[in-house]
N, C-alpha and C positions, 0 to 999 in steps of 0.2 A: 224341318224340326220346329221350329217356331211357330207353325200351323197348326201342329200336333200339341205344342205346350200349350197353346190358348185354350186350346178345344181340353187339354185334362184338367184345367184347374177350374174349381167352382167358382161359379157367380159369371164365366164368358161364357160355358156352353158352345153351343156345336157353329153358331149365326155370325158370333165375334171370330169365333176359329176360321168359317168359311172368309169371312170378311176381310179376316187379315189376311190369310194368303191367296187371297186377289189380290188384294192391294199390294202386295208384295211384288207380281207379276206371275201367281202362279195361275197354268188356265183355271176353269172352272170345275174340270176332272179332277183334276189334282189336290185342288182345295178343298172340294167333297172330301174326296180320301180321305185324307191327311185330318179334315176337322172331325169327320167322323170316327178315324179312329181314334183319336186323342181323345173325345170325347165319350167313348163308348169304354176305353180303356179304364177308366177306376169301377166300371160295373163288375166286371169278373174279381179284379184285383178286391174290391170291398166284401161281394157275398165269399171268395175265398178266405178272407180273413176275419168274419166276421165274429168266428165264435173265440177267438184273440180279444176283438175289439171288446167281445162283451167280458173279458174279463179283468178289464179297465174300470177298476168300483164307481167310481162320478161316471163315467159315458152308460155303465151299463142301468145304473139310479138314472140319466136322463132317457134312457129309452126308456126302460121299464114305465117311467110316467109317461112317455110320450105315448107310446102302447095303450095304458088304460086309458086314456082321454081320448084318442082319434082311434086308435088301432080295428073297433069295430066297426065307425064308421067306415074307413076304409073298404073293411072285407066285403060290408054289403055293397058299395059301390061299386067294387071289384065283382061280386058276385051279379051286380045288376047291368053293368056295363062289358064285364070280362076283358078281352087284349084290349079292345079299342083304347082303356082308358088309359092303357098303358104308353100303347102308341101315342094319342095324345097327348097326353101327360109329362112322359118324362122329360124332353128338352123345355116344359115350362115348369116344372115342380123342378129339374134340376135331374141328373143323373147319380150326383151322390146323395140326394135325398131318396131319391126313390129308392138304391142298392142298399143306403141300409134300414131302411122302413119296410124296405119289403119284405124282409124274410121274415117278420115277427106278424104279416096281415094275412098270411097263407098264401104267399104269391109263389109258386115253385121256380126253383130257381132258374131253370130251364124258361120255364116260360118268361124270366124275367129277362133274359138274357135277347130270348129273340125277339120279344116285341119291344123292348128296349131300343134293341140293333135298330130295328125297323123304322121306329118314331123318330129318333135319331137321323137316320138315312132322311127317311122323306123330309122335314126341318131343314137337313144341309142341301138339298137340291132345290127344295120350295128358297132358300137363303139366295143359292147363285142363281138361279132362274129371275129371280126379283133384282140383283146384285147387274146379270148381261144384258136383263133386258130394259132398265133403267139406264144402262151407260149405253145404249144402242139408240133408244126415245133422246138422250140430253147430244151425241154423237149427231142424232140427224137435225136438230134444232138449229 
């Protein structure tokens, strides 16, 4: 559970999720799991609620500007890069940044979901890969 609350709340992401539960004693399966779902979990939760969110007058006044200022940048990026950017992107942009900036840059939501997942995924395994085999390098020292 604890694996899973790091990986949901902004600003630890999927790295601190995996991280802790190593350190915890969970293997490195486990910890994937766990950080990735937790982490993957306010994407669905944010584009389902989103059109709620927008009708919060100050949040929906801060997108609406955030929109005009980036929002086309975005799209062409989007349109010049497509999933990769996503994949890359999102565990460094942040997963609640991108759920709720996406839906207003033409990202559908479908696709925000699985290359989301994805970026995600790979981030938490590139995390323990670096995580087993640094304690495996410091282990044989």
């Amino acid at each position: 559970m604890t694996t899973w609350s790091v990986g949901f709340f902004p600003y630890a992401e999927v790295y601190a999720a995996v991280a802790s539960g190593m350190a915890l004693g969970l293997d490195a399966v486990s910890a994937v799991f766990w950080g990735v779902l937790g982490n993957f979990a306010p994407i669905p939760l944010l584009l389902w609620g989103y059109d709620r969110l927008m009708q919060i007058p100050q949040l929906r006044a801060s997108l609406l500007r955030l929109e005009k200022r980036g929002g086309q940048r975005v799209r062409e990026v989007l349109i010049r890069y497509g999933a990769w950017f996503l994949i890359l992107m999102t565990p460094l942009l942040g997963n609640w940044t991108v759920a709720i900036v996406g839906p207003f840059t033409g990202i559908l939501p479908r696709q925000l979901l699985v290359f989301s997942l994805l970026g995600i995924t790979l981030y938490g395994v590139a995390t323990a890969a670096a995580i087993t085999t640094s304690m495996d390098w410091f282990s044989a020292a």
